[in-house]
Phi, psi and omega in degrees: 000134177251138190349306223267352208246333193275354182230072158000110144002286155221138160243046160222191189236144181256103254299148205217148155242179174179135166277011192268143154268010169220157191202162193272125193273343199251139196250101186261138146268144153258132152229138180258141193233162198272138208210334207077170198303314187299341171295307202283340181256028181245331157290324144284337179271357183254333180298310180275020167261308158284073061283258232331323213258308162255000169087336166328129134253135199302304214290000147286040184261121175312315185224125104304129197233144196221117200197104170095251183297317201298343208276326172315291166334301180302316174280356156286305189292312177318316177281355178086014192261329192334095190219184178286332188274006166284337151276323180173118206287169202324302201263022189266129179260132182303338132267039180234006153277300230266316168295331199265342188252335166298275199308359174274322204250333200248110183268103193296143180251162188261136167299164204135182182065057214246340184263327190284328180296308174332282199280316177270348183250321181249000180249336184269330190273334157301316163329304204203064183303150169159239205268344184281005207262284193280000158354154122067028189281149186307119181257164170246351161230136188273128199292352162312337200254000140317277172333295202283321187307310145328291173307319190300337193287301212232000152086213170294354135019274240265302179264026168233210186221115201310147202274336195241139174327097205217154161225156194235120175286136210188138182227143186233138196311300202302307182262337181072050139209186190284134172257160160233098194253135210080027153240142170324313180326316208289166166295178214237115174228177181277169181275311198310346188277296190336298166279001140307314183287281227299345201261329176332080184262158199271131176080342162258304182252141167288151167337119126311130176244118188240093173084023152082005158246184194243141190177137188249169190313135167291341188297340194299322202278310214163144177292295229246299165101027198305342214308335187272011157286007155308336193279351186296132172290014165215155180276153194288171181272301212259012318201075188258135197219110153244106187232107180255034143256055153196059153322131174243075128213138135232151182299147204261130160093009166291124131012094192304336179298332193304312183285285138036256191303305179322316171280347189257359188260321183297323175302313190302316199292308161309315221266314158346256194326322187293313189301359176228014139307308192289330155289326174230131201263340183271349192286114170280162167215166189231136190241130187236129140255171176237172226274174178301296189354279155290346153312329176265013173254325162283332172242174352279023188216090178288318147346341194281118192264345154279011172277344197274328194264350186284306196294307180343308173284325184273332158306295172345282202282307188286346184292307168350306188285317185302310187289336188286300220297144185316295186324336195251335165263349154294296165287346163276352175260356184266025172186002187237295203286124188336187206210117143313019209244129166324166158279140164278148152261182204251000000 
């Protein structure tokens, strides 16, 4: 993590009232992780699965981390909008879901960018093969209608940047690392640019350009990014990471990329958790992946924007079992689920 990483854009909260006389006492992080459209409706159904259950609202949450899918996620939640209608409204037939998020994300572009792939993309990956190859690759859409697809959600939201700490992950060519937008290091944007350059995947969307630089899916860097809730000036209670590329089951009849991904996202994601065991020893933390089940509705193709209401519904029904297990519904009722305890302020 770098030094510039340790201080959150703001780092306070802003003073909160409430008519509840009881309120949750344990000072929890979300970190929302990158998944694609079927990821993100697999983050809204699991996130509105814990409140159904414990009453939890996320946007009480001290920090949030947002990376790809998650960063859309963070700004749904950050605003207060979470609900069954972030997906999909009162008359909508699922394919009138499927249609409103196609014409949101995939916003067709003028071709180009054939030199910046060249110098970020293809001269460091003769170098050094793997993921660096398709860097800055020519795409046919643009991660802008991401951003506006936010704004349609949250409104002027969208065009400022949220009062409680939340960061959004984004990796930039030009220097060839991870941005943390909303830590001081970062350039200083609006949020819908944020989750656009974070959303920008190589080979579907072309580079986002903020500021004469450039940027792709944060996911290029790590699915999850947990490690930067370490930047909170105290340490959480608390540590919830919904991350739906980084499964420990796989599916029989899966795709080879899948497994794939699931590992390099579980690798990244261990190398997190240890770092943030060791700074906080006391902090529990709970990783919601999703089951082989709902894995054949999120793959093979997470993109599939007729995929969100099915996998969306099938979190729904498999979070039920997950949240049930004893281990687990121990931390959420120990850090999530109301309190006699006065409110504390915010």
């Amino acid at each position: 993590m770098n030094i510039g990483e340790r201080t959150f854009r703001r780092p306070y909260r802003a003073i909160r009232t409430t008519a509840l006389s009881c309120q949750i006492v344990s000072k929890v992080g979300l970190v929302l992780g990158g998944g694609g459209i079927t990821g993100a409706a697999y983050e809204l159904a699991a996130l509105m699965a814990i409140h159904m259950a414990t009453s939890w609202d996320p946007n009480s949450s001290e920090v949030i981390i947002g990376t790809s899918a998650g960063s859309y996620v963070a700004g749904i939640v950050r605003s207060g909008r979470l609900s069954i209608d972030s997906l999909a409204r009162p008359d909508d037939s699922r394919e009138d879901v499927a249609n409103r998020i196609r014409t949101a994300v995939y916003r067709r572009r003028r071709p180009g960018g054939v030199r910046r792939w060249v110098r970020h993309g293809i001269i460091p990956g003769i170098r050094n093969p793997g993921v660096s190859l398709i860097l800055g690759s020519p795409a046919p859409f643009d991660a802008a209608g991401i951003g506006d697809w936010l704004a349609e959600e949250v409104g002027e939201f969208a065009d400022g940047w949220p009062d409680d700490p939340t960061v959004i992950v984004a990796y930039e060519l030009e220097s060839k690392r991870r941005v943390a937008f909303g830590t001081l290091e970062a350039p200083d944007v609006e949020l819908r640019q944020a989750v656009a350059a974070s959303s920008a995947v190589p080979l579907i969307f072309a580079p986002f350009e903020l500021g004469g630089n450039h940027y792709v899916d944060g996911g290029v860097a790590s699915g999850t990014h947990a490690d930067l809730i370490l930047a909170n000036e105290e340490p959480l209670d608390f540590v919830l990471i919904v991350a739906p590329m980084a499964a420990d089951e796989t599916r029989d009849g899966g795709r080879f990329y899948e497994g794939a991904f699931d590992r390099v996202g579980r690798a990244a994601l261990d190398e997190e958790l240890t770092m943030i065991h060791d700074a906080w020893p006391k902090a529990e933390v709970l990783t919601i992946t999703p089951s082989v089940e709902v894995q054949t509705l999120l793959r093979p193709n997470p993109m599939s924007a007729s995929a969100a209401v099915p996998a969306f519904i099938k979190t729904l029904a498999s979070l039920r079992t997950k949240l049930a297990r004893p281990d687990v519904w121990a931390m959420l009722r120990k850090h999530l689920a109301p309190t006699s305890h006065p409110a504390r302020s915010r």
